[in-house]
N, C-alpha and C positions, 0 to 999 in steps of 0.2 A: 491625623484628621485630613491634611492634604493628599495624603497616598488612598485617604480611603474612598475620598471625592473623584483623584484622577482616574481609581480601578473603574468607579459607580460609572461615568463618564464614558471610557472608557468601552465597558460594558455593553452601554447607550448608541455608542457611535457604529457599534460591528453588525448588528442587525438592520439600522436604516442604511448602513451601506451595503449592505447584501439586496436588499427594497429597490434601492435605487439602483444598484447593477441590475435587477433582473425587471424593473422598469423600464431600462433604456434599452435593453435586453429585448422584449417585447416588441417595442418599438421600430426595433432595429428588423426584427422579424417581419412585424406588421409590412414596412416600405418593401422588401425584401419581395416576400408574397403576393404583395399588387405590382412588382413589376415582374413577377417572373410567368412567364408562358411560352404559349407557340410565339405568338406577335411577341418580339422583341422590343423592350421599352428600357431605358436607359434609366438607372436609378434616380439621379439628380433629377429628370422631369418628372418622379412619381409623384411627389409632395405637388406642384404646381396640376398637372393635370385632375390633381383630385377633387382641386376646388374650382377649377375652369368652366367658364360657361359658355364656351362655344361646342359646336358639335363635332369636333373631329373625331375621328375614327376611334384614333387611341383613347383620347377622353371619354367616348363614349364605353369603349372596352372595359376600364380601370374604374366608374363611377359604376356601371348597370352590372357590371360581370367579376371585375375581379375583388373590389372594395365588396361588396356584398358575401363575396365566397370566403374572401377575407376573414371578417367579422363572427360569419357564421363558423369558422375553423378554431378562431380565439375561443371565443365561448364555448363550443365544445372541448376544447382541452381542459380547460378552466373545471369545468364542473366534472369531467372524470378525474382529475386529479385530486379536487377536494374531497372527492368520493371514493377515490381511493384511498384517502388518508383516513377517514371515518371507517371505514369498512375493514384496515387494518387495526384499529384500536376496539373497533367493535367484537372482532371476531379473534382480537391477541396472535395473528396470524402474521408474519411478513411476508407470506406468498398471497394475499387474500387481496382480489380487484374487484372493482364495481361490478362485473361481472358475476362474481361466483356463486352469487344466490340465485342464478336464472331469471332476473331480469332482462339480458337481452334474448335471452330464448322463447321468453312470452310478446316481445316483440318482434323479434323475426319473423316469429308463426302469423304476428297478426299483417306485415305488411308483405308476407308472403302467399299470403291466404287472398289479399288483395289483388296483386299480381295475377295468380291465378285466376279470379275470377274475372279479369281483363277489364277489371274498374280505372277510374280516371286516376293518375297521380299523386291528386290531390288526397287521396284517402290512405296513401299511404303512410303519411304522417299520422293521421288521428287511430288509424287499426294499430299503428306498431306501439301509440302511447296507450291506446285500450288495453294490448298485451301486454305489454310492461306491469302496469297496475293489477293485473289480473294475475299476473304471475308473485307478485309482492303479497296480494291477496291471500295467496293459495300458500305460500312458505310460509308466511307471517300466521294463515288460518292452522296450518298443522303442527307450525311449531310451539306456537303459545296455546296452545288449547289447555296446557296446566299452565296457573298463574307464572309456577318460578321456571321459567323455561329457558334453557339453559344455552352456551354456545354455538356446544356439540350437536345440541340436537338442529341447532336453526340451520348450523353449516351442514350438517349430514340433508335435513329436508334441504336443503337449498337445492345441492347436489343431484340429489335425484327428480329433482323436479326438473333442472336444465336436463338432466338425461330425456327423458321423457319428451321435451322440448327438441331437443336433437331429435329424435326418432322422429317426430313429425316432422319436421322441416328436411330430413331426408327421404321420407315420404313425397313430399309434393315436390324435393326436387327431382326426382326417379320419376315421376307420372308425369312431367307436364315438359310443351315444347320445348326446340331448343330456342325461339326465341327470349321466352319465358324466365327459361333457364339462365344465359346470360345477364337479363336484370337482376335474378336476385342473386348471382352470385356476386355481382357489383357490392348490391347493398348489403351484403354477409358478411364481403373483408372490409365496407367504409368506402362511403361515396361521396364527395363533398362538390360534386359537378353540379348539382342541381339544388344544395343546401343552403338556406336563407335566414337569416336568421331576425325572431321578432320583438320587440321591446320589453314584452314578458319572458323571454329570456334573460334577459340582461337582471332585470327585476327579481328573478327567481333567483339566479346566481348572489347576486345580492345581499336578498333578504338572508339565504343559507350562510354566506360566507359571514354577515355580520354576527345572526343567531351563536353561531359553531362558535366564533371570538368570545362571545360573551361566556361560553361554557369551555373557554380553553384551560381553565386551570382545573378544574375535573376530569378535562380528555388528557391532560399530564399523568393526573393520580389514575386515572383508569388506564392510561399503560404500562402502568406498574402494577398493574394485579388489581381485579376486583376488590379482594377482602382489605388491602390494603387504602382502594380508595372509599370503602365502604366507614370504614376506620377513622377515614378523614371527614367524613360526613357528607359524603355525596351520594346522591338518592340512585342507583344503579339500576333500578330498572327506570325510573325513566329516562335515565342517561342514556338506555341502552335504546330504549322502543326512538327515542328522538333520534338518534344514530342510525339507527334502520332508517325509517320514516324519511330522513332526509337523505340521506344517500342513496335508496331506491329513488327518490323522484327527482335528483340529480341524474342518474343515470337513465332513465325512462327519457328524459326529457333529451341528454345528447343522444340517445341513440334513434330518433325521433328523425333529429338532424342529418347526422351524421352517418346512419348506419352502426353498422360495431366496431369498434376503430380499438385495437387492442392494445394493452403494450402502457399505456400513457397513466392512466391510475396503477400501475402497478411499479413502475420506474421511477416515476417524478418524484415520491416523498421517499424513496430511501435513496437519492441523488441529494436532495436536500438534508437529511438527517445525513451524511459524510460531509455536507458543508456544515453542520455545527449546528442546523435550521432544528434542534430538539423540541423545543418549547415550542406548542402548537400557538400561542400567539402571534411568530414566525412563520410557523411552518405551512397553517392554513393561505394564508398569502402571497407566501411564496411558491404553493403549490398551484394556487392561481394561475401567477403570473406564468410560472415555468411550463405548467401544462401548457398552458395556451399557443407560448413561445415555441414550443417542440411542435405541438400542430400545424401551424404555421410552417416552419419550415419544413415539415415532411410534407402538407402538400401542395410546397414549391418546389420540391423534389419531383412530385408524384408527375406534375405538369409540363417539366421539362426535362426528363431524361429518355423518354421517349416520344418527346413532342413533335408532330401533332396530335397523335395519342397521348392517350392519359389512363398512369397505372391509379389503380383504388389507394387510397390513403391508407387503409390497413395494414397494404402490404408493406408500407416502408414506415409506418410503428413498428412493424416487426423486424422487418430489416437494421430498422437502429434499436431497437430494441431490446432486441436477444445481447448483442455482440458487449449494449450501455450495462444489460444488467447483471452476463455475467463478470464485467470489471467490476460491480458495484458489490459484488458476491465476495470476487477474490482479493480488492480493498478490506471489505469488512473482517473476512477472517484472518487478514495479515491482522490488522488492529486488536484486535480480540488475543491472539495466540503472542504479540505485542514481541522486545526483542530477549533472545536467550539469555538467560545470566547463567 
């Protein structure tokens, strides 16, 4: 009885301590992020400057400029990671990211489309979430058009639909100036210079990541095989349409932000499932946290390795990226293939 209380226990303690590592974790990122730029700022002053109310310089820098850019870099990690964790359970895939259904390709077209037509800023946000949707639209409309509509066909529509999506947006970047050209290829690899982030963010993040917990013990049994979790008694298709649903408007909504910032829904949950983070009651959370964390430091990376220039955030998802995920490759197949007898 006692051995079985201290396992229980036990059990209880390794996931809020993983919580709280990659809370402080965050954290740690957060301060990190608002001190790091061209203007150089001492870590120790970032907390006190943040709530300062005089106007100095730096204050002014660290409140209007980098606490803002901040924030909006957390959240976008945040919600590509939790959408990348849905997106792999939905599509039984471990290469499959928020990306892969042409989501951001029907927003690229739309805040590229804007671009071109040498409209204000401002519209670039609401063209590239028009596209997003429209593009969720148009998979969602070809691939369910039979009721029982299957993986294969949504990934294959997916697929060709971002194809489609490329040809355009290689289109309008071939026809139009070179001023032109440099904005969107900013916003192509992830821009986080001019990204703000607003309450209904936070709110939408939110409402998904609570939603997803409440259906975490289904998203278990649905990665173990449909039939199996069908077996169990969970309602699969609308496990599946809510999976969609919420993961496209996760990713519509950071790449809004953000631009396409790659790398981060695809990395972050099988980093966490080698820490042990299986159970999406865990895993959802922690993919939270950790996306966000990884955002953050890539782009205080981005702002200080060539500063006073500043490279796009994408490129240094990729840059950590590629190198994170194929150790996470060659990890997993050591574990699997396990030791010789």
């Amino acid at each position: 009885m006692t051995a079985g209380v201290s396992r229980k226990s036990h059990g209880l303690r390794r996931p809020l301590l993983l919580l709280l590592l990659l809370g402080l974790f965050a954290l740690v990122s957060f301060v990190v992020s608002v001190g790091s730029g061209s203007v150089s700022i001492a870590l120790p002053d970032v907390w006190p400057l943040m709530f300062s109310e005089d106007l100095s310089p730096q204050a002014r820098i660290i409140q209007e400029i980098r606490v803002p850019r901040s924030l909006a870099a957390f959240v976008t990690g945040a919600m590509l990671a939790i959408s990348g964790v849905m997106m792999q359970v939905l599509l039984r895939n471990p290469l499959a990211d928020p990306y892969i259904l042409g989501i951001s390709g029907g927003a690229a077209v739309g805040a590229l489309g804007v671009i071109v037509l040498g409209m204000s800023g401002v519209w670039i946000n609401q063209a590239a979430f028009a596209g997003a949707l429209l593009s969720v639209l148009i998979v969602f409309g070809l691939a369910g058009r039979q009721r029982s509509w299957s993986v294969t066909r949504l990934l294959l529509t997916g697929v060709v639909i971002a194809a489609g999506w490329g040809a355009l947006i290689n289109i309008m970047l071939s026809t139009s100036t070179d001023q032109n050209v440099q904005s969107m290829l900013f916003w192509l690899m992830g821009d986080l210079s001019q990204s703000r982030s607003a309450f209904w963010h936070y709110a939408l993040l939110l409402i998904v990541l609570f939603y997803s917990l409440s259906q975490a013990r289904p998203l278990n049994a649905m990665a173990r095989g449909e039939l199996q979790a069908a077996a169990l008694g969970v309602n699969v298709r609308k496990l599946r349409l809510s999976l969609y649903f919420c993961a496209a408007l996760l990713t519509a909504t950071a790449v809004t932000i953000a631009g396409t910032v790659g790398f981060v829904g695809l990395v972050i949950p099988h980093m966490l499932r080698l820490l042990g983070a299986r159970d999406h009651r865990l895993l959802l959370p922690c993919s939270a946290l950790l996306g966000g964390s990884f955002l953050l430091l890539a782009d205080s990376l981005a702002r200080t390795i060539i500063a006073p220039q500043q490279l796009p955030v994408g490129v240094l998802t990729a840059m950590l990226g590629v190198p994170a995920f194929l150790l996470i490759l060659h990890r997993s197949q050591l574990s699997q293939s396990g030791p010789e007898r």
